[in-house]
C-alpha positions as CSV (number, residue, x, y, z in Angstrom):
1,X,-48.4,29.6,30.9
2,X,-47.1,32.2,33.1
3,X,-43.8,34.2,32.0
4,X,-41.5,32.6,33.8
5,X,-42.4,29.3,31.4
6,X,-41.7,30.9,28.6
7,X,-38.6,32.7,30.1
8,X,-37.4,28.9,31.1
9,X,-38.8,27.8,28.0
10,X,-36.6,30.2,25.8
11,X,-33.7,29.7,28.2
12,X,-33.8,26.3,27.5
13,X,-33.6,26.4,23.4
14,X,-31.1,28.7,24.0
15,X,-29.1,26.7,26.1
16,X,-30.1,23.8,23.6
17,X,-29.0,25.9,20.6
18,X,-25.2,27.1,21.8
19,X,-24.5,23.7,22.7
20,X,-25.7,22.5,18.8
21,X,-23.5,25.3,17.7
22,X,-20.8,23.9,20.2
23,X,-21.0,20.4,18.7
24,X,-21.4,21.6,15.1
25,X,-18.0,23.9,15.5
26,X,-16.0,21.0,17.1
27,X,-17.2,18.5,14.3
28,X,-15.9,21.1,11.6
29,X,-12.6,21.7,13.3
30,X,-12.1,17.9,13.5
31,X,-12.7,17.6,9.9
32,X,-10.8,20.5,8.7
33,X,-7.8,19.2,11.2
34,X,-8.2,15.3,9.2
35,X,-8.5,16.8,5.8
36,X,-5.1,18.9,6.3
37,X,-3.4,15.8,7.4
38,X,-4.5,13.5,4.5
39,X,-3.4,16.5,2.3
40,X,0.3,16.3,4.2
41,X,0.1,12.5,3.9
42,X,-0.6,13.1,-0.2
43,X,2.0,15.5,-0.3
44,X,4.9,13.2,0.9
45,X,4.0,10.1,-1.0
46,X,3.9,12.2,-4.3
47,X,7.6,13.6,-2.9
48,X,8.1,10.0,-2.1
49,X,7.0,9.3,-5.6
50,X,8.6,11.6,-7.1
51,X,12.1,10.2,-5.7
52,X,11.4,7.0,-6.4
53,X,10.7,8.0,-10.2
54,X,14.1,10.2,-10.4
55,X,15.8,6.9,-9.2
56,X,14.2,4.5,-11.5
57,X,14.9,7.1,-14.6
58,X,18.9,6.9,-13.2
59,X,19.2,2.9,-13.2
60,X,17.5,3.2,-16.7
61,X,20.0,5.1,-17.9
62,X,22.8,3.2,-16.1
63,X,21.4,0.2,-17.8
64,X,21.1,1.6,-21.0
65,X,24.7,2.9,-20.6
66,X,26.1,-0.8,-19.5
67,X,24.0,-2.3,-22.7
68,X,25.6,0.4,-25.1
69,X,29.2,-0.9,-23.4
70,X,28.6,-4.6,-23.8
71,X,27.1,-4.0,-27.4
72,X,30.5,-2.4,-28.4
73,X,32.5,-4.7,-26.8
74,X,30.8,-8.0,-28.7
75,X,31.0,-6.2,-31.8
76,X,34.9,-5.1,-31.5
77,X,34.8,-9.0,-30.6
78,X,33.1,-10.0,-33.5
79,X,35.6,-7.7,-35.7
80,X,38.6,-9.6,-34.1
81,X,36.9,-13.1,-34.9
82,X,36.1,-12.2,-38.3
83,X,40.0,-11.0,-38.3
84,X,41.2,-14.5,-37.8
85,X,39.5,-17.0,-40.1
């Protein structure tokens, strides 16, 4: 092998290695770029979640009130109906 082999020969890994580096970099930024979307995605559905469980705790208490309403109203009409027999 002459020098200009090995000159072509090293030129060629090294032509081989940048693009591996190329394709390795890309493959990372692609990955880095999907995880920080699903981490955006998590982060609305636990806002999303979070609304939703603010909501259901308000039509519990709503309920609760509404039960507490129509608990005092049977017993004030229980009171009367005891009142006339």
């Amino acid at each position: 092998m002459n020098s200009t082999d090995w000159a072509g020969a090293v030129g060629a890994g090294g032509v081989f290695l940048f693009l591996m580096v190329v394709v390795w970099q890309v493959a990372a930024t692609w990955r880095a770029r999907m995880l920080a979307a699903r981490e955006e995605q998590y982060k609305r559905l636990a806002a999303r979640y979070a609304e939703l469980l603010e909501d259901n705790v308000e039509l519990h208490r709503r309920t609760l009130e509404e039960l507490t309403q129509a608990r005092a109203s049977i017993t004030s009409m229980e009171k009367m109906m005891r009142s006339i027999d």
